[in-house]
TORRO-457559 format. One record per residue (C-alpha): x, y, z. Coordinates in steps of 0.05 Angstrom, whole numbers, padded with zeros to 5 digits, always signed. Layout:
<pts>
XYZ;...
</pts>
This chain:
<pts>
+00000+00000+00000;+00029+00068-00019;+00039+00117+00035;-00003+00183+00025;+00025+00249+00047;-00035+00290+00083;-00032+00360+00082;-00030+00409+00137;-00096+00427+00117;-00117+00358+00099;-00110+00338+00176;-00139+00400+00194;-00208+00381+00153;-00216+00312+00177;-00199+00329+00254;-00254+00387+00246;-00297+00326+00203;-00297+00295+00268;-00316+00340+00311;-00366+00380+00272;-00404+00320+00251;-00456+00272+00287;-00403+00209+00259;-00359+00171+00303;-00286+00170+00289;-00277+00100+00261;-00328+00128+00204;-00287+00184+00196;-00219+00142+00192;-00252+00088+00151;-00279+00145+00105;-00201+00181+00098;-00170+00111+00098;-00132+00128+00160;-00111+00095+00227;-00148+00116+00297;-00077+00123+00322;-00066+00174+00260;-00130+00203+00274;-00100+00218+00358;-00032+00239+00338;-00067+00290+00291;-00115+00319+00345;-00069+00312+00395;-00020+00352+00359;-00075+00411+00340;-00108+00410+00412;-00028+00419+00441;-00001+00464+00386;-00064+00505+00368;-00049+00558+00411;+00007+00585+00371;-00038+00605+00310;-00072+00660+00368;-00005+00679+00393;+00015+00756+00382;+00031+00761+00310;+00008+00690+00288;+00057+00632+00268;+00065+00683+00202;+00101+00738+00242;+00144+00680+00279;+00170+00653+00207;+00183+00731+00181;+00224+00737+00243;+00263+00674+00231;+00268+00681+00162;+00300+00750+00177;+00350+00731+00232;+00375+00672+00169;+00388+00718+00124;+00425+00766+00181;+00469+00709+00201;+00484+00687+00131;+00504+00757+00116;+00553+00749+00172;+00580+00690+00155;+00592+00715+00087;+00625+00770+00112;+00669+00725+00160;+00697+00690+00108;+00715+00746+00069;+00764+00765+00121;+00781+00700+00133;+00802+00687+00054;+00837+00759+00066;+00882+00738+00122;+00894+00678+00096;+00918+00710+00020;+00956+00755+00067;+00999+00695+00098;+01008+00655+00042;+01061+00697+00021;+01099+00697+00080;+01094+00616+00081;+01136+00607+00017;+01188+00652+00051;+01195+00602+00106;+01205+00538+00061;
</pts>
């Protein structure tokens, strides 16, 4: 049987199935051709996780704010190793002295 990859919003539908239905959760499992256990680890995850989407600034704000300390860091380390490959050109020369 090949493995399906759910969405994010896939999981979201057939939690919400669940609970905004009169149906049971083996009908909706049976329905989405998914495990009980799946089913659990799905809610389980949105009941404990959930939260975050009503934090200040959304989980949209939080990935903004990563997304700028990356590229702040990678412009550092770019820098870094522009002095590094300058020190380094720098010493070369006195190395073939020495040999």
């Amino acid at each position: 049987m090949k493995k399906r990859i759910w969405s994010g919003k896939e999981k979201l539908m057939i939690i919400l199935e669940e609970m905004r239905e009169d149906t049971t959760i083996a009908e909706v499992c049976n329905r989405h051709q998914i495990t009980q256990s799946q089913y659990y680890q799905w809610r389980d995850r949105l009941l404990s996780e959930g939260d975050k989407l009503f934090a200040k600034g959304g989980p949209d704000k939080e990935q903004e704010r990563l997304r700028a300390e990356v590229k702040k860091l990678k412009g550092i380390i770019g820098d870094l190793t522009v002095e590094l490959k300058k020190a380094t050109s720098k010493m070369e020369p006195n190395y073939e002295r020495l040999q």
